[in-house]
C-alpha positions as CSV (number, residue, x, y, z in Angstrom):
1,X,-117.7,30.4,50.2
2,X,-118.2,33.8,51.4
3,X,-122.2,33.7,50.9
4,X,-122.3,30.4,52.9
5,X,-120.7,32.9,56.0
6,X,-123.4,35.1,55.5
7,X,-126.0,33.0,55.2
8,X,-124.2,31.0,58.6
9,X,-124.0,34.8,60.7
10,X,-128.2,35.5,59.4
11,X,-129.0,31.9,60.3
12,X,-127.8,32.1,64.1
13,X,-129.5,35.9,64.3
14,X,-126.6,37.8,64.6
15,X,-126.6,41.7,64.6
16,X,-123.3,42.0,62.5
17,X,-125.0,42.2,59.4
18,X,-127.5,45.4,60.7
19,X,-124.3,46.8,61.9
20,X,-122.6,46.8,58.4
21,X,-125.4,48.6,56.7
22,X,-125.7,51.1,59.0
23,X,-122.4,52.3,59.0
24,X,-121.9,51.8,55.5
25,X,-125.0,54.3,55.2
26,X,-123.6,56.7,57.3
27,X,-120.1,57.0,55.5
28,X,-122.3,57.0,52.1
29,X,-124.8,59.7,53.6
30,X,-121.5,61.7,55.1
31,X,-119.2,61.5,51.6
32,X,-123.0,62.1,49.7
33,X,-123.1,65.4,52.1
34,X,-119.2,66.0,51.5
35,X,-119.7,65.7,47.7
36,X,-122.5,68.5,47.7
37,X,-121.0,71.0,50.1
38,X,-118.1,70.6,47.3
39,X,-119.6,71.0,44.4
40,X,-121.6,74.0,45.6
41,X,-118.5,76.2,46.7
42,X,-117.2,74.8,43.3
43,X,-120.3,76.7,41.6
44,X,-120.0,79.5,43.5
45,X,-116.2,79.9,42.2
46,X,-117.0,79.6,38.9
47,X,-119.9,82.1,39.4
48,X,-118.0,84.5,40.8
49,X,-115.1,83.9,38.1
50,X,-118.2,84.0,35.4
51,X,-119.0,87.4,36.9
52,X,-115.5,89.3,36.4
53,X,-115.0,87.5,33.2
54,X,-118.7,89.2,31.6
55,X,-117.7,92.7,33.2
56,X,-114.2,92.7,31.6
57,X,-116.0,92.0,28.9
58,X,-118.3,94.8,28.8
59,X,-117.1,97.2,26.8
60,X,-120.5,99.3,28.4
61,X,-119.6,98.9,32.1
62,X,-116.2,99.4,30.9
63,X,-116.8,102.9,29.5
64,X,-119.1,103.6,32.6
65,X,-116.5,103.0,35.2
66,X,-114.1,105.2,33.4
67,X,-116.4,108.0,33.1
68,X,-117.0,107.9,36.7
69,X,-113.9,107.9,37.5
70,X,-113.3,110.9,34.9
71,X,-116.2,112.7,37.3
72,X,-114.3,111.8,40.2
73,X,-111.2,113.6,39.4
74,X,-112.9,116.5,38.0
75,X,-112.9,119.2,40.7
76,X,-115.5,121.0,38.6
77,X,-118.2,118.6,38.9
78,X,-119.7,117.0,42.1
79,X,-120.9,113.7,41.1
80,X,-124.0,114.0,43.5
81,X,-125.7,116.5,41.2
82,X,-126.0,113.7,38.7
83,X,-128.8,112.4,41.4
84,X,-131.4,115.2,40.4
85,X,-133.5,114.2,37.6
86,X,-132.3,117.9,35.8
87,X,-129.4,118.8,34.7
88,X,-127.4,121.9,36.2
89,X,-126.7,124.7,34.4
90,X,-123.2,124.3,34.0
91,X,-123.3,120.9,32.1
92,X,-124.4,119.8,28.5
93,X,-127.6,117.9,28.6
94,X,-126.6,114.9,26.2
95,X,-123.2,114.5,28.0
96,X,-125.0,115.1,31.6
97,X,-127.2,112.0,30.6
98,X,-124.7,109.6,29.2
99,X,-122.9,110.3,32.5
100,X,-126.2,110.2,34.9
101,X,-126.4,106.5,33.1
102,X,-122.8,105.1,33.4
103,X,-123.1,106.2,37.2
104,X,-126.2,104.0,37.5
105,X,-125.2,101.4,35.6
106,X,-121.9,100.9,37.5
107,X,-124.0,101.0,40.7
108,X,-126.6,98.4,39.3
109,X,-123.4,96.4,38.7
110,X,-122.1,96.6,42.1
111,X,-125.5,95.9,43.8
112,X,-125.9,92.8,41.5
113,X,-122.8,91.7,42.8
114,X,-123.4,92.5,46.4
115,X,-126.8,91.1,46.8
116,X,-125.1,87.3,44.8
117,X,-122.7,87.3,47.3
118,X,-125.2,87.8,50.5
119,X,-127.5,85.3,49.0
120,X,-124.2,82.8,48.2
121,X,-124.4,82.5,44.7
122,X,-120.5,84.2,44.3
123,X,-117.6,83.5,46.8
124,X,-117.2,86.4,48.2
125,X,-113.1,85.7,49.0
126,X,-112.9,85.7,45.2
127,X,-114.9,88.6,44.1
128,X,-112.8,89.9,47.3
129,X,-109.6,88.7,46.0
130,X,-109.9,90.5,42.8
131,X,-112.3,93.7,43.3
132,X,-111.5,94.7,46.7
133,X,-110.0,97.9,45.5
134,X,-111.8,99.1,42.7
135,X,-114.9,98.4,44.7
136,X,-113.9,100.1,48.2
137,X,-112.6,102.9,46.0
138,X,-115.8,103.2,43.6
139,X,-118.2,103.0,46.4
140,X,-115.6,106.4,47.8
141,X,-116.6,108.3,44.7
142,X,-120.1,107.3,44.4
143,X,-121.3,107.5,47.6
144,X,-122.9,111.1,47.8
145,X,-124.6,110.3,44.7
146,X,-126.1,107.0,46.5
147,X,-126.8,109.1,49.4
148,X,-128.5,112.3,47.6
149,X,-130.5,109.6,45.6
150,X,-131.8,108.3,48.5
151,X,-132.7,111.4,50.1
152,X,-134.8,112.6,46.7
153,X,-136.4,109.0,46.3
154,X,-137.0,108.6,50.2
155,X,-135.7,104.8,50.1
156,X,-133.3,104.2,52.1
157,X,-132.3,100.7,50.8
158,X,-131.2,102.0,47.1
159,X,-128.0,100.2,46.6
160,X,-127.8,99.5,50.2
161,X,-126.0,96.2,49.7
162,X,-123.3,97.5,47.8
163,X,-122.8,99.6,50.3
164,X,-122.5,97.3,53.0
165,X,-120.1,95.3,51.3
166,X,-117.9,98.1,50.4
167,X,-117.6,99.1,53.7
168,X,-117.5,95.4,55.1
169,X,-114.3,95.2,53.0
170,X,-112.6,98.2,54.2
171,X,-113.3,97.8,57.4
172,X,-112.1,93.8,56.7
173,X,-109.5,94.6,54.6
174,X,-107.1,91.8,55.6
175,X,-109.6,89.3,56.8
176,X,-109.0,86.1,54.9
177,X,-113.4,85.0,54.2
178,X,-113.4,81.1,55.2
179,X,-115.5,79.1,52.6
């Protein structure tokens, strides 16, 4: 007869009833809270995983990243002429194009990245876990093309957030990110 208990403890006004609900509403509020903070990291794993998955993928980004790393090693070629709008004299205009575009489209991927893990939409210790050289070295070889970009456009903030995180990590490199 455990409704006739009840009923006895709500009959002579006690407060154990009140008492019940209220800290069965806190432990359902706290595991609701639990359960959220959860499944956001969750989404920003899988995000982040999402993210390397679509750029192995791309053959595009693929090609681009090689080709600026082809610039790199060529001691012919400084890659921060690739900032001015013309071509230099000692480079073929098609070719001088194509590689002006993989530059910025490595870059755009970069910033993308950068900017969804400041704003928390990719975990950072994973992108960390598996870009953390390719990035600190990329942003190595790009950076006086970032830097004479700015200085043409007069913005300061172009690609400023892959830049902060590639330096962040370097400077970080064996700091384990907490969730």
């Amino acid at each position: 007869m455990p409704v006739d208990s009840i009923q006895c403890v709500v009959e002579q006004g006690s407060n154990i009833t009140p008492i019940i609900i209220g800290v069965s509403g806190f432990f359902a509020s706290g595991f609701a809270g639990w359960s959220i903070y959860s499944a956001r990291n969750i989404a920003k794993k899988k995000a982040a995983i999402d993210l390397m998955e679509r750029s192995i993928e791309n053959i595009v980004l693929t090609k681009a990243t090689e080709k600026v790393r082809k610039i790199h090693l060529d001691s012919n070629i400084e890659i921060a002429v690739f900032a001015y709008g013309k071509k230099p004299d000692n480079h073929e205009n098609d070719g001088f194009v194509r590689d002006r575009d993989a530059i910025r489209k490595v870059l755009n991927f970069h910033e993308h990245m950068a900017v969804g893990i400041k704003n928390n939409i990719y975990d950072e210790k994973v992108l960390k876990e598996q870009r953390y050289t390719s990035t600190v070295e990329l942003w190595k070889m790009i950076e006086s093309f970032v830097l004479k970009r700015r200085e043409i456009t007069k913005s300061d903030t172009l690609y400023q957030e892959f830049e902060v995180l590639a330096k962040k990590w370097k400077k970080n490199k064996l700091e384990v990110i907490s969730d």
